[in-house]
PDB file of N, CA, C, O and CB in Angstrom:
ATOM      1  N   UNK A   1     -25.107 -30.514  36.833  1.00  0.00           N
ATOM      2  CA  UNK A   1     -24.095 -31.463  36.429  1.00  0.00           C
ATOM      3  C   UNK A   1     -24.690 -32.500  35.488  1.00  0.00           C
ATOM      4  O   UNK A   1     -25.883 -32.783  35.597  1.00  0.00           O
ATOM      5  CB  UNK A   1     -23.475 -32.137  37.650  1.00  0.00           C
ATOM      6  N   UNK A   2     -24.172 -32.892  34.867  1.00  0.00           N
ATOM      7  CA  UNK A   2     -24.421 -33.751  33.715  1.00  0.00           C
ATOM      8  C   UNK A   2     -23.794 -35.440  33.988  1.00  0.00           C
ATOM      9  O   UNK A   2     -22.614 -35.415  34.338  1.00  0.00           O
ATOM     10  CB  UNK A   2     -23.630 -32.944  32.353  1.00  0.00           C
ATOM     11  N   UNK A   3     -24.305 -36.653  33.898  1.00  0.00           N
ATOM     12  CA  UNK A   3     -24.106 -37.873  34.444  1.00  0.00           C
ATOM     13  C   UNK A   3     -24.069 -38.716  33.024  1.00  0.00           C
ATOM     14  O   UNK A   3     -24.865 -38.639  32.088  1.00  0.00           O
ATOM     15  CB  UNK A   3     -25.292 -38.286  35.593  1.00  0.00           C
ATOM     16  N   UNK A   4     -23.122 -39.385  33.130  1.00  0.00           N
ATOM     17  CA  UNK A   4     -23.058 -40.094  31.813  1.00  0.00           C
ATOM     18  C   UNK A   4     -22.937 -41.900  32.250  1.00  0.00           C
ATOM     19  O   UNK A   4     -22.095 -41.916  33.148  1.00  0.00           O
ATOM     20  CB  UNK A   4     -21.520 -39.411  30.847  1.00  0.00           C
ATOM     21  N   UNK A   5     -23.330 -43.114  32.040  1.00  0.00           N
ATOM     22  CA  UNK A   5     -23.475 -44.090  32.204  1.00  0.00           C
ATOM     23  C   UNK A   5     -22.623 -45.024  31.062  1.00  0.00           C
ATOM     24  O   UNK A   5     -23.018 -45.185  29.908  1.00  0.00           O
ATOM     25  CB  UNK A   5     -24.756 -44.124  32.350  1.00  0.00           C
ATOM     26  N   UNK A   6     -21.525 -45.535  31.555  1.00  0.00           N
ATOM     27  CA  UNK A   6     -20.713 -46.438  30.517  1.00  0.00           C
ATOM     28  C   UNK A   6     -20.530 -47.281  31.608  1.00  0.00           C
ATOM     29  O   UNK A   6     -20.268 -47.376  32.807  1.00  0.00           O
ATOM     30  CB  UNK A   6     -19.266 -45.868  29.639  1.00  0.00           C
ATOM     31  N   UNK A   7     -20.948 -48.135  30.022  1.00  0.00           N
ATOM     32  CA  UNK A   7     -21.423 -50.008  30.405  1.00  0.00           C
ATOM     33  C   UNK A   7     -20.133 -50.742  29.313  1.00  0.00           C
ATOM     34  O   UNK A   7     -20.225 -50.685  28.087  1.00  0.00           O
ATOM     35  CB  UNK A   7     -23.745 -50.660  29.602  1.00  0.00           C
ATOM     36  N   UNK A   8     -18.796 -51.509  30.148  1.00  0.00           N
ATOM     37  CA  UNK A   8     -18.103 -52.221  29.305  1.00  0.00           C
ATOM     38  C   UNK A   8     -19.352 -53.580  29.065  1.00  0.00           C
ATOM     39  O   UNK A   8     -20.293 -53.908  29.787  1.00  0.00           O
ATOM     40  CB  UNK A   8     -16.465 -52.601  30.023  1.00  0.00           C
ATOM     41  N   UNK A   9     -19.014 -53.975  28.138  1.00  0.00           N
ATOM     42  CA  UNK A   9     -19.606 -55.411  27.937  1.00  0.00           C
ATOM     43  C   UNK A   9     -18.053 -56.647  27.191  1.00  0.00           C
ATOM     44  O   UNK A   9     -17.013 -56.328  26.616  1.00  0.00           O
ATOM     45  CB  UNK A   9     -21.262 -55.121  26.502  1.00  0.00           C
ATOM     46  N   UNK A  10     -18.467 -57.675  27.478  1.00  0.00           N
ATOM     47  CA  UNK A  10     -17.711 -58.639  26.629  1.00  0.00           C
ATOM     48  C   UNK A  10     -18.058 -58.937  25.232  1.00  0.00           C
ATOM     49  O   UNK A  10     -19.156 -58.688  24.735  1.00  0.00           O
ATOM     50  CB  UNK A  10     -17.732 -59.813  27.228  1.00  0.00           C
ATOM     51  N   UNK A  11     -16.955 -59.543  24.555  1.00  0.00           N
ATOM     52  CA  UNK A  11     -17.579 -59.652  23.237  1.00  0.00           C
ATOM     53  C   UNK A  11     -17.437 -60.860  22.604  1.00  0.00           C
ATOM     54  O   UNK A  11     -16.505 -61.467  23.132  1.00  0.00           O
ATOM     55  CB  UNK A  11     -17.123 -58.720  22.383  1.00  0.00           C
ATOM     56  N   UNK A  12     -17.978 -61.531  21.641  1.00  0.00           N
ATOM     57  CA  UNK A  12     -17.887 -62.830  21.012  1.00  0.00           C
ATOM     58  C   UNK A  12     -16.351 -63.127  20.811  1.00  0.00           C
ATOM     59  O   UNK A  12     -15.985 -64.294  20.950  1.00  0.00           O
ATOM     60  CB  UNK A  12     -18.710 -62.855  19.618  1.00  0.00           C
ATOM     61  N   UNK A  13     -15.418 -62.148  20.492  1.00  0.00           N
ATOM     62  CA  UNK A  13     -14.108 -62.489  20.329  1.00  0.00           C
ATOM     63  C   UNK A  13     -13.216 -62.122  21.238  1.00  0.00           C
ATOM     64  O   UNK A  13     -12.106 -61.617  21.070  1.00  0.00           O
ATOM     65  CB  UNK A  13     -13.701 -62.102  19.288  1.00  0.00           C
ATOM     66  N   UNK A  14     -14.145 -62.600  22.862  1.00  0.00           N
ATOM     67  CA  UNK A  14     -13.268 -61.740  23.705  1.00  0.00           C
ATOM     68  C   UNK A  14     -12.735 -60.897  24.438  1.00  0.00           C
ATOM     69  O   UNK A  14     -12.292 -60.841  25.585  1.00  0.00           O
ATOM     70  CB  UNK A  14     -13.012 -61.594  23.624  1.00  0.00           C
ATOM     71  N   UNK A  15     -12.888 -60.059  23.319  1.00  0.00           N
ATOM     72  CA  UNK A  15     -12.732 -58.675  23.788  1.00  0.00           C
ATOM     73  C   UNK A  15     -13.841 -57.935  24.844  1.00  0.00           C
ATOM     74  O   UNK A  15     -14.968 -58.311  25.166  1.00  0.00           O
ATOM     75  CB  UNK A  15     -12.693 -57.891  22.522  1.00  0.00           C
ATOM     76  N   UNK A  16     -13.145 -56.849  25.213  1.00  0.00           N
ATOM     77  CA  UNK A  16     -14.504 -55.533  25.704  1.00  0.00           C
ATOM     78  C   UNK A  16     -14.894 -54.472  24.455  1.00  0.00           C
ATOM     79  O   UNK A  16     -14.330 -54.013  23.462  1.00  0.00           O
ATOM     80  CB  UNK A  16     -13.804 -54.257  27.200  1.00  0.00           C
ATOM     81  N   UNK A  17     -15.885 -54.392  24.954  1.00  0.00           N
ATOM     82  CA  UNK A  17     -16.789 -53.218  24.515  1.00  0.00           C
ATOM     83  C   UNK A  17     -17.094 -52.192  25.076  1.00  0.00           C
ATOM     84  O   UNK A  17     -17.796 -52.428  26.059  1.00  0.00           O
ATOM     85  CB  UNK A  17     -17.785 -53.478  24.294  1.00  0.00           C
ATOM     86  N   UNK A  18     -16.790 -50.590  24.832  1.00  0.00           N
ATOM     87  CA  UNK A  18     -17.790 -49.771  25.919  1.00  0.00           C
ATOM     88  C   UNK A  18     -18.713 -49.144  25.141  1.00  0.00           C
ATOM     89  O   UNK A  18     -18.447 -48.826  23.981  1.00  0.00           O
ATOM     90  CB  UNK A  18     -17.090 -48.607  26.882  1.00  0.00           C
ATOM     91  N   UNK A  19     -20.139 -48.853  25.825  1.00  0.00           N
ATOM     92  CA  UNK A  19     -21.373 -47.955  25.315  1.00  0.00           C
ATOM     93  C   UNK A  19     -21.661 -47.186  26.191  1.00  0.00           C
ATOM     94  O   UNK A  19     -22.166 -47.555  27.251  1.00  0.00           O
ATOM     95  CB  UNK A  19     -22.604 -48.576  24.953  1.00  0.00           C
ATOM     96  N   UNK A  20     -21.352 -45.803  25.862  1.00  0.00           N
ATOM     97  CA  UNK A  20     -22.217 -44.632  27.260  1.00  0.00           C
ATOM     98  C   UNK A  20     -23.214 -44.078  26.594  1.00  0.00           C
ATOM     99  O   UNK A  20     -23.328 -43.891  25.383  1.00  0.00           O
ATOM    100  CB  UNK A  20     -21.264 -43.120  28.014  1.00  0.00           C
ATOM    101  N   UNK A  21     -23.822 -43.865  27.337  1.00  0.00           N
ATOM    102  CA  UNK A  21     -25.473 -43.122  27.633  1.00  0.00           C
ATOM    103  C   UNK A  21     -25.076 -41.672  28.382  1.00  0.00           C
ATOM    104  O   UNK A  21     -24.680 -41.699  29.547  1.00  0.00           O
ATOM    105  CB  UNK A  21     -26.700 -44.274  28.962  1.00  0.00           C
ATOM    106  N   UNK A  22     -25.177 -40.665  27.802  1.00  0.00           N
ATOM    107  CA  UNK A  22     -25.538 -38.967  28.520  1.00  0.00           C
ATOM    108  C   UNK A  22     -26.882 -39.007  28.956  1.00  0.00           C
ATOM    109  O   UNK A  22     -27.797 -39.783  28.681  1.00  0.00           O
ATOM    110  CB  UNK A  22     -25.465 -37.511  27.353  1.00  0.00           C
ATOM    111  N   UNK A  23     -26.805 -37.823  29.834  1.00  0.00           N
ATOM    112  CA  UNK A  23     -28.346 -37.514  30.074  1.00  0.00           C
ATOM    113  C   UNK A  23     -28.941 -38.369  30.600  1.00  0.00           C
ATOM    114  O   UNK A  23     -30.132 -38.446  30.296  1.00  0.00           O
ATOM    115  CB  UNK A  23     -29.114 -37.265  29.051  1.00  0.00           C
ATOM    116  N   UNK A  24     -28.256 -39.607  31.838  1.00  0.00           N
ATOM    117  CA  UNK A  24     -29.014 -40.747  32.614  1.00  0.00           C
ATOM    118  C   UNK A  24     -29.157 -39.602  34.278  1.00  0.00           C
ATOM    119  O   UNK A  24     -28.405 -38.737  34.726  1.00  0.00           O
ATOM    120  CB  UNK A  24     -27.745 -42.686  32.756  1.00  0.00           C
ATOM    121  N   UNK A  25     -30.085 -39.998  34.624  1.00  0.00           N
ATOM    122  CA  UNK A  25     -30.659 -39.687  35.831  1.00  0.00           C
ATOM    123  C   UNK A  25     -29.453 -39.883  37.110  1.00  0.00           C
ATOM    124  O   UNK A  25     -28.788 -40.898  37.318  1.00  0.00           O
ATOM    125  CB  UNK A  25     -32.006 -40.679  35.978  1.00  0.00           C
ATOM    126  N   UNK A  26     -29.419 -38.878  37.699  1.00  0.00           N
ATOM    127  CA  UNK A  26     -27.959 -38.528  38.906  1.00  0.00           C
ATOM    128  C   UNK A  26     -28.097 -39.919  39.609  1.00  0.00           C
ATOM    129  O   UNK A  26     -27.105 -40.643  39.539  1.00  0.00           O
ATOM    130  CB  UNK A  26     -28.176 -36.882  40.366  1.00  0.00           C
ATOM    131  N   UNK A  27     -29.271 -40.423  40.322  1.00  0.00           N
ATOM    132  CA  UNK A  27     -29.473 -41.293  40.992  1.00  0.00           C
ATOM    133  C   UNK A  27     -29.845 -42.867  40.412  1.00  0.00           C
ATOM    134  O   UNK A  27     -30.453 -43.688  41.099  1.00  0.00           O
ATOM    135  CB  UNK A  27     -30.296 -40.722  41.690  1.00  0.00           C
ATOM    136  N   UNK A  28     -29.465 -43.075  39.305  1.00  0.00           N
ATOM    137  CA  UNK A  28     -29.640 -43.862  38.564  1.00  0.00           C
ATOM    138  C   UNK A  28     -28.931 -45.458  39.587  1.00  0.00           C
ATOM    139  O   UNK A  28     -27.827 -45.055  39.954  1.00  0.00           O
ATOM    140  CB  UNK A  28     -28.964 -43.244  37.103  1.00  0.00           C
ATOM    141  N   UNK A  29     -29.061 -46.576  39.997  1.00  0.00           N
ATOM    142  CA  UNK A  29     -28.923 -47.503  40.851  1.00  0.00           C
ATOM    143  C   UNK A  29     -27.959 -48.255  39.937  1.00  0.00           C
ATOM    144  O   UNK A  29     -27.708 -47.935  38.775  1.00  0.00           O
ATOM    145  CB  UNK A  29     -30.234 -48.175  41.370  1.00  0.00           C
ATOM    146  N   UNK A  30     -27.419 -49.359  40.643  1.00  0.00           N
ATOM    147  CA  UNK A  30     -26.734 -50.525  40.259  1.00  0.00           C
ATOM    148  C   UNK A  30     -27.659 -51.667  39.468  1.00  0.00           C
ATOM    149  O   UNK A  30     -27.685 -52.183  38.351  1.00  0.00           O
ATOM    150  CB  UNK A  30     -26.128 -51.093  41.552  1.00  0.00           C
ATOM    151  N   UNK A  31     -28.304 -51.738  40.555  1.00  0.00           N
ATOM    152  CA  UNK A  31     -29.638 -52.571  39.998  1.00  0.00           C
ATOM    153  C   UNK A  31     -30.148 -52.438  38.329  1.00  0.00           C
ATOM    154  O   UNK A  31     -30.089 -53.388  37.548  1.00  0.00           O
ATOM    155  CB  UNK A  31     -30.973 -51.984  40.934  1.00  0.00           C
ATOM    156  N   UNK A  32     -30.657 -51.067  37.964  1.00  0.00           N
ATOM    157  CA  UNK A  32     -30.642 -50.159  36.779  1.00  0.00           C
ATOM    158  C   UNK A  32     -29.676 -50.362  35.836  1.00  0.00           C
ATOM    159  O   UNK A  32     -30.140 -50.878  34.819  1.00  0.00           O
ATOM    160  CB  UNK A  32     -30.517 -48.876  37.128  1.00  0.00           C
ATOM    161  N   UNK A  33     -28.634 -50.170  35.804  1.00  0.00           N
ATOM    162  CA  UNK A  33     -27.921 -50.376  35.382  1.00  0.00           C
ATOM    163  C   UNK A  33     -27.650 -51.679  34.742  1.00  0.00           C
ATOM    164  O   UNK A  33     -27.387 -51.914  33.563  1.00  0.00           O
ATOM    165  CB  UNK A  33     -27.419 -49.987  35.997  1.00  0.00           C
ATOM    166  N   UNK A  34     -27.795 -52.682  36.001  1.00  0.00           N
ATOM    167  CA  UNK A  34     -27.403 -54.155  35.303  1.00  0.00           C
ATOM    168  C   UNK A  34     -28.661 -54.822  33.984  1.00  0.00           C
ATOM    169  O   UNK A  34     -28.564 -55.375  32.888  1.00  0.00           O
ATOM    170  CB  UNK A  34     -27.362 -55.444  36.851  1.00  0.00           C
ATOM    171  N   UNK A  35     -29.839 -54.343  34.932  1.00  0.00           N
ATOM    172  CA  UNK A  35     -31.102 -54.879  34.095  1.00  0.00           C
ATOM    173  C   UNK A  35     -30.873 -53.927  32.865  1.00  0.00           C
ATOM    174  O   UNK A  35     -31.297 -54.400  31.811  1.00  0.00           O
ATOM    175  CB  UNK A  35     -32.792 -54.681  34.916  1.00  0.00           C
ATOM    176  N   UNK A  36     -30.193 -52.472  32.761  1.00  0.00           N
ATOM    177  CA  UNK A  36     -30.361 -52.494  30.886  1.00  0.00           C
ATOM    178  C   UNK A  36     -29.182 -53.362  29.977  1.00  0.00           C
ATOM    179  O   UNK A  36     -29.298 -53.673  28.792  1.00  0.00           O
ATOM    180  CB  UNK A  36     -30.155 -50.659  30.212  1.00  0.00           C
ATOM    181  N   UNK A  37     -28.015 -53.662  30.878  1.00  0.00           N
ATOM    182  CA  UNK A  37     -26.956 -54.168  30.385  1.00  0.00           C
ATOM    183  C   UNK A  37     -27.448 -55.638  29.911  1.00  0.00           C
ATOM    184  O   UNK A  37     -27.081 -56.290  28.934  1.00  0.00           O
ATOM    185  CB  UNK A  37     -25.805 -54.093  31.413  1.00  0.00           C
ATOM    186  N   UNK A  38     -28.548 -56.002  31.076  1.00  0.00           N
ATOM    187  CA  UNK A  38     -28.662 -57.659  30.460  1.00  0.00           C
ATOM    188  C   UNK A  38     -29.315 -57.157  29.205  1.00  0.00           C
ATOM    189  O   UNK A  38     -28.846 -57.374  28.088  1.00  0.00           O
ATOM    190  CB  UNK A  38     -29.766 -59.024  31.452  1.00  0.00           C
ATOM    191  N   UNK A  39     -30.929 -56.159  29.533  1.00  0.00           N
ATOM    192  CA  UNK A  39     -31.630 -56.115  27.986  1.00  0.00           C
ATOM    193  C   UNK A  39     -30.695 -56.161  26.914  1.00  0.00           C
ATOM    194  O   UNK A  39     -30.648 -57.163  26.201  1.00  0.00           O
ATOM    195  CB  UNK A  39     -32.464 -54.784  27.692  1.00  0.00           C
ATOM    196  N   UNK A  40     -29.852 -55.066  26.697  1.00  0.00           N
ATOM    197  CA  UNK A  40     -28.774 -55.169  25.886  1.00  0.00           C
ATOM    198  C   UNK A  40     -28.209 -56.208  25.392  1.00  0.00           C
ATOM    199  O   UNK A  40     -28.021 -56.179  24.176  1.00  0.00           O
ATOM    200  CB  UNK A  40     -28.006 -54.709  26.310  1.00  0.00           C
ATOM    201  N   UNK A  41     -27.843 -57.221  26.023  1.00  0.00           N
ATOM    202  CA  UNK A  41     -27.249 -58.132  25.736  1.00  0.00           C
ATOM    203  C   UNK A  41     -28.197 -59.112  25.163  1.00  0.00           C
ATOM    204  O   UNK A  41     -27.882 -59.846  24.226  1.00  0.00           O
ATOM    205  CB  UNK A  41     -26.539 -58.477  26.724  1.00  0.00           C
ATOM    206  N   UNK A  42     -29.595 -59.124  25.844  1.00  0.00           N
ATOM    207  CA  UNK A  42     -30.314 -60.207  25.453  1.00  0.00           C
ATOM    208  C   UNK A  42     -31.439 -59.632  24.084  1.00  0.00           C
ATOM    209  O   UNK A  42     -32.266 -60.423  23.630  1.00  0.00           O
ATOM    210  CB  UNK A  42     -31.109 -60.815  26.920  1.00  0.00           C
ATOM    211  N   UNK A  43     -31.341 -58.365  23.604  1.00  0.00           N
ATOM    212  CA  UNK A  43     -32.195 -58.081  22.214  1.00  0.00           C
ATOM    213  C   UNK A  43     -30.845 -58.278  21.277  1.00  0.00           C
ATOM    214  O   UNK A  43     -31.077 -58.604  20.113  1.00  0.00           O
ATOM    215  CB  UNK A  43     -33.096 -56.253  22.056  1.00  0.00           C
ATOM    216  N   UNK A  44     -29.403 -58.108  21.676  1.00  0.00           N
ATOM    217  CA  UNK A  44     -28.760 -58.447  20.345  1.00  0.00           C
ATOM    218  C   UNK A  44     -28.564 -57.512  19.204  1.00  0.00           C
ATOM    219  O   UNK A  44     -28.233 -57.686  18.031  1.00  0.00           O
ATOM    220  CB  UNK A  44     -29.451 -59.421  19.817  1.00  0.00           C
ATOM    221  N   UNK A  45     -28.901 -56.363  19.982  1.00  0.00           N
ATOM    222  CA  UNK A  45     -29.017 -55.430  18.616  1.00  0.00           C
ATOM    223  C   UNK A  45     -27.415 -54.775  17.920  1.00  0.00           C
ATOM    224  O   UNK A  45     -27.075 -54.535  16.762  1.00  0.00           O
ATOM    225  CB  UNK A  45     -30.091 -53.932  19.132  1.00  0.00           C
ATOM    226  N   UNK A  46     -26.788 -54.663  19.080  1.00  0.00           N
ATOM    227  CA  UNK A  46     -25.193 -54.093  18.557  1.00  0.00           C
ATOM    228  C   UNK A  46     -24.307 -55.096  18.265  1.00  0.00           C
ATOM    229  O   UNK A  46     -24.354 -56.071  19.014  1.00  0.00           O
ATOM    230  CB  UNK A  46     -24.363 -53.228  19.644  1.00  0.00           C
ATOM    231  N   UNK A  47     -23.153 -55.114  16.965  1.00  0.00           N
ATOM    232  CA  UNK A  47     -22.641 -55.163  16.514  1.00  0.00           C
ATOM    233  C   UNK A  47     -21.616 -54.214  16.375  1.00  0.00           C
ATOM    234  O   UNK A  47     -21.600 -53.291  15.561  1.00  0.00           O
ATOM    235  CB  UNK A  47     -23.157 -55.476  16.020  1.00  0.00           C
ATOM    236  N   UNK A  48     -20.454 -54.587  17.516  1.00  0.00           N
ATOM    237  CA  UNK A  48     -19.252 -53.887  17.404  1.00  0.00           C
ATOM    238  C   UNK A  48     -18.281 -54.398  16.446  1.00  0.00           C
ATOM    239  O   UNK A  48     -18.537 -55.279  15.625  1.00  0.00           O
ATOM    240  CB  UNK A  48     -18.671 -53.821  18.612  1.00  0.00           C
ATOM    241  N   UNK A  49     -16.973 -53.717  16.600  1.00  0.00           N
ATOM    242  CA  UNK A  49     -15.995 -54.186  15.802  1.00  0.00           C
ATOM    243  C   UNK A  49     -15.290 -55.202  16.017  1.00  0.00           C
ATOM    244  O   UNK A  49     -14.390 -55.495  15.230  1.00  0.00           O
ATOM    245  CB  UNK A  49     -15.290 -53.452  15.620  1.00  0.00           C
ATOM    246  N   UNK A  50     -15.653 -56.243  17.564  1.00  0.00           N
ATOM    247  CA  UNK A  50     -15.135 -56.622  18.342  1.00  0.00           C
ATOM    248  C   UNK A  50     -15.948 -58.233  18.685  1.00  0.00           C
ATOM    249  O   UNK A  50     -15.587 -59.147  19.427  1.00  0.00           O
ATOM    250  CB  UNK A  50     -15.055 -55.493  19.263  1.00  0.00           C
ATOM    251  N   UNK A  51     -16.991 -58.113  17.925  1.00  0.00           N
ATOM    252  CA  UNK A  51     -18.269 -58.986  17.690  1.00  0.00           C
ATOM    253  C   UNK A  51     -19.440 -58.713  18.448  1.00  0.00           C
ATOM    254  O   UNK A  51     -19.666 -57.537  18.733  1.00  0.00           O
ATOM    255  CB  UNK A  51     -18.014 -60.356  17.946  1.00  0.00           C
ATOM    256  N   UNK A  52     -19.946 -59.290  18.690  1.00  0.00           N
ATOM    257  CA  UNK A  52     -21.565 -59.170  19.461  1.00  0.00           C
ATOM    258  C   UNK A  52     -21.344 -59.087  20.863  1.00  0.00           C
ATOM    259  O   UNK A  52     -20.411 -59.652  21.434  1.00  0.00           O
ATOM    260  CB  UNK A  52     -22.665 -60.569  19.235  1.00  0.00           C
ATOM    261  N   UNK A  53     -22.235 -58.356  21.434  1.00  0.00           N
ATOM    262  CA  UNK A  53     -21.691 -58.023  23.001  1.00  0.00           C
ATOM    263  C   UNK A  53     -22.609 -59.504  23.726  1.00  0.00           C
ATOM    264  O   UNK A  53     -23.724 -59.913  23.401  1.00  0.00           O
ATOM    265  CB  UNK A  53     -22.378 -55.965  23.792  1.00  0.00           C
ATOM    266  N   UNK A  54     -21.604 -60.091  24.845  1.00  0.00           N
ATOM    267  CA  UNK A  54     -22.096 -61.593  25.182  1.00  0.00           C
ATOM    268  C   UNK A  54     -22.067 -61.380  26.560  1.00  0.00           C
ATOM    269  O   UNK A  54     -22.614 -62.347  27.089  1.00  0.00           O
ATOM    270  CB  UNK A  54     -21.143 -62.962  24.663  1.00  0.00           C
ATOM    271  N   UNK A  55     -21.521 -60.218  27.760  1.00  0.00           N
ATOM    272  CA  UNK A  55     -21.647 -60.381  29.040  1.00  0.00           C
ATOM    273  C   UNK A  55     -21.473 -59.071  29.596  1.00  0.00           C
ATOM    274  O   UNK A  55     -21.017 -58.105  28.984  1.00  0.00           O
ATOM    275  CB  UNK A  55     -20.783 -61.353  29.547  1.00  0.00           C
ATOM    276  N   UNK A  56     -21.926 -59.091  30.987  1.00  0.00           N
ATOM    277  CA  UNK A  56     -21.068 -57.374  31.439  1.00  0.00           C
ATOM    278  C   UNK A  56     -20.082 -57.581  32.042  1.00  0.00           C
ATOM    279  O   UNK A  56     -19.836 -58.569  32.733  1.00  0.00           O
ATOM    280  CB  UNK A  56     -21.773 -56.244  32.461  1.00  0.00           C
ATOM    281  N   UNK A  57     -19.145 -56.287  31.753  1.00  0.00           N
ATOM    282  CA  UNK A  57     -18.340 -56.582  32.714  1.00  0.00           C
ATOM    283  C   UNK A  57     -18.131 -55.895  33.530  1.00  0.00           C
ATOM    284  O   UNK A  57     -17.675 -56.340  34.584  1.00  0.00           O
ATOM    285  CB  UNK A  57     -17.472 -56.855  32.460  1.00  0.00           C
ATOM    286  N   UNK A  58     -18.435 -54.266  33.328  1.00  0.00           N
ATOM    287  CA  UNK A  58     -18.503 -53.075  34.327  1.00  0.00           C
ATOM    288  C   UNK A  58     -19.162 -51.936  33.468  1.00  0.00           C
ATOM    289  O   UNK A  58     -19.095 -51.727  32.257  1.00  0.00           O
ATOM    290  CB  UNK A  58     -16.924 -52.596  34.947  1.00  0.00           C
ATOM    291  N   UNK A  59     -19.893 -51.190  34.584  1.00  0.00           N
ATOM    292  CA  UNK A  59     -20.171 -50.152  34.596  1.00  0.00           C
ATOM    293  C   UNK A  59     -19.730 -48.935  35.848  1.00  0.00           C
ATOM    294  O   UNK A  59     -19.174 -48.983  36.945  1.00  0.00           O
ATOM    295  CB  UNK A  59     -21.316 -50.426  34.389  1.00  0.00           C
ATOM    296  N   UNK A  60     -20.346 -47.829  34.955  1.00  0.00           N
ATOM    297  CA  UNK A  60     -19.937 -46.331  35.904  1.00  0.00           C
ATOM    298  C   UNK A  60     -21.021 -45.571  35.705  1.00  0.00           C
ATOM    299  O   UNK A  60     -21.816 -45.683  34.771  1.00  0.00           O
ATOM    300  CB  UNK A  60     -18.525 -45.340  35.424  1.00  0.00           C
ATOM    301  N   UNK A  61     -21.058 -44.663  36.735  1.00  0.00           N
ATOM    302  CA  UNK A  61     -21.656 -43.734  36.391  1.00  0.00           C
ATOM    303  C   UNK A  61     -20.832 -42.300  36.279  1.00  0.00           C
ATOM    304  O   UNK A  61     -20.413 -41.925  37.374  1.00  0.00           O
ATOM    305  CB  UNK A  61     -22.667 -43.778  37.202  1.00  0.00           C
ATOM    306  N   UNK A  62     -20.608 -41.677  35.486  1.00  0.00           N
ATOM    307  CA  UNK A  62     -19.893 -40.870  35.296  1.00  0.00           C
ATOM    308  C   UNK A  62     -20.317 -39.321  35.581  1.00  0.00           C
ATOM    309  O   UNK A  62     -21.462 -39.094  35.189  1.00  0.00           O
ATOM    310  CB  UNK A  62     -19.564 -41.178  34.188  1.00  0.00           C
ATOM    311  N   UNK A  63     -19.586 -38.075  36.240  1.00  0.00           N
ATOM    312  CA  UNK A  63     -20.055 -37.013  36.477  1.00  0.00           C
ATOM    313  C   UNK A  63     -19.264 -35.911  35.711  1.00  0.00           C
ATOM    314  O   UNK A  63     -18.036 -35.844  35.761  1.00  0.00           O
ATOM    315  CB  UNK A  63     -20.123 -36.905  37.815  1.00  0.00           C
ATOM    316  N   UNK A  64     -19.903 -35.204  35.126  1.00  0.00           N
ATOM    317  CA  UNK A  64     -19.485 -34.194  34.139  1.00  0.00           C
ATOM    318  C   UNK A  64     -19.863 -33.078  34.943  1.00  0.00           C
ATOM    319  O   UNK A  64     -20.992 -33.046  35.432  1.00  0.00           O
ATOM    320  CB  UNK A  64     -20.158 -34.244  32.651  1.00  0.00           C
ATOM    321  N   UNK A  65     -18.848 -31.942  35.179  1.00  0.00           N
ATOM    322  CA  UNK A  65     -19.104 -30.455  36.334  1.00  0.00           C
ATOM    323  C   UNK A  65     -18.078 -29.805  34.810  1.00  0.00           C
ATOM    324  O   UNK A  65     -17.060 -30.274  34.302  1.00  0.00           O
ATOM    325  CB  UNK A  65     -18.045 -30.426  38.799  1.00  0.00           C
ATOM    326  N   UNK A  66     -19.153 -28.186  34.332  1.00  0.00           N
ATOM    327  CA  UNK A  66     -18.251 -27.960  33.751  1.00  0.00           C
ATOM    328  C   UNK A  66     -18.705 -26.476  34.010  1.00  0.00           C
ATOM    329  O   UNK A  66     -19.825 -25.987  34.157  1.00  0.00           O
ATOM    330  CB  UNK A  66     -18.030 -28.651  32.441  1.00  0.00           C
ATOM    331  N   UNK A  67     -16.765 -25.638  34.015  1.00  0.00           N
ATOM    332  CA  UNK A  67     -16.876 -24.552  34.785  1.00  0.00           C
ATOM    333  C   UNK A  67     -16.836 -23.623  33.421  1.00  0.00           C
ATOM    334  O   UNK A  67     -15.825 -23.987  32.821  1.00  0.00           O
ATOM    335  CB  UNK A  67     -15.682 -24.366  36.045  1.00  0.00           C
ATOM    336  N   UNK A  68     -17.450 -22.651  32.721  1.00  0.00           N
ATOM    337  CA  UNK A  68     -17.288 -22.339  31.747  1.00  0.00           C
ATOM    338  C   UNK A  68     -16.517 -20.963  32.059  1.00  0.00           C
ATOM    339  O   UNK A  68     -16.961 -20.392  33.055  1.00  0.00           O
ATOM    340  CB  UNK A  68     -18.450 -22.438  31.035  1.00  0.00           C
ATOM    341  N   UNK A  69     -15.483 -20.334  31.430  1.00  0.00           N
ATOM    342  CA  UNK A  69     -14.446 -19.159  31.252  1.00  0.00           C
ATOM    343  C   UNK A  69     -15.270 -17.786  30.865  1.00  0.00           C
ATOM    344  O   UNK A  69     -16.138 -18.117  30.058  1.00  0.00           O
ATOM    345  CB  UNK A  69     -13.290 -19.553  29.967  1.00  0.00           C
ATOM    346  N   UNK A  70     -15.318 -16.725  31.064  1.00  0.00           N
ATOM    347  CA  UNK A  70     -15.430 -15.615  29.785  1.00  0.00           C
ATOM    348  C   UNK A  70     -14.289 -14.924  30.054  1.00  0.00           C
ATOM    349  O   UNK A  70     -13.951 -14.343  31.085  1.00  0.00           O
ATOM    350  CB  UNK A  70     -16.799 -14.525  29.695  1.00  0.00           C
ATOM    351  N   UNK A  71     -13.591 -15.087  28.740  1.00  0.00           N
ATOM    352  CA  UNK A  71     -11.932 -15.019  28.151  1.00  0.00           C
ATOM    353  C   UNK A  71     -12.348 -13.708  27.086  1.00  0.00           C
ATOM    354  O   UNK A  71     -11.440 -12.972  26.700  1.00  0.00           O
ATOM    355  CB  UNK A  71     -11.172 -16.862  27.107  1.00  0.00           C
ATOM    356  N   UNK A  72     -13.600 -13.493  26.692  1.00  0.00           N
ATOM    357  CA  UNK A  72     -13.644 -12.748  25.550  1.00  0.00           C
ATOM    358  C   UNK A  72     -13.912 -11.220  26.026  1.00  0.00           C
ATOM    359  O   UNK A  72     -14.000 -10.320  25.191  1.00  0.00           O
ATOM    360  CB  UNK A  72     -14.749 -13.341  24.568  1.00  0.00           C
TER     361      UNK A  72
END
């Protein structure tokens, strides 16, 4: 199964932001999670459409199960 990690953040104007990450570790913690959301927030590097990301507001960890067909 495949685990995907989306982090909303807040933004200078307000708004939310979301950024996911594929390919994060099944057991990946809360804890984890928050400490990359602060890094994130505190190197400053993204620039959304929405302004600069300024807080968190949620995350997930997301689970991808995919059953593939042979139709051919």
């Amino acid at each position: 199964m495949e685990f995907t990690l989306s982090m909303t953040f807040t933004t200078s104007n307000g708004d939310k932001s979301t950024i996911s990450i594929e390919g994060v570790k099944e057991n990946l913690t809360q804890a984890e999670a928050s400490t990359l959301m602060d890094t994130i927030i505190e190197k400053d590097i993204f620039l959304t459409k929405n302004g600069t990301l300024t807080g968190k507001y949620s995350a997930q960890l997301v689970q991808k199960q995919v059953t593939k067909f042979n139709v051919a």
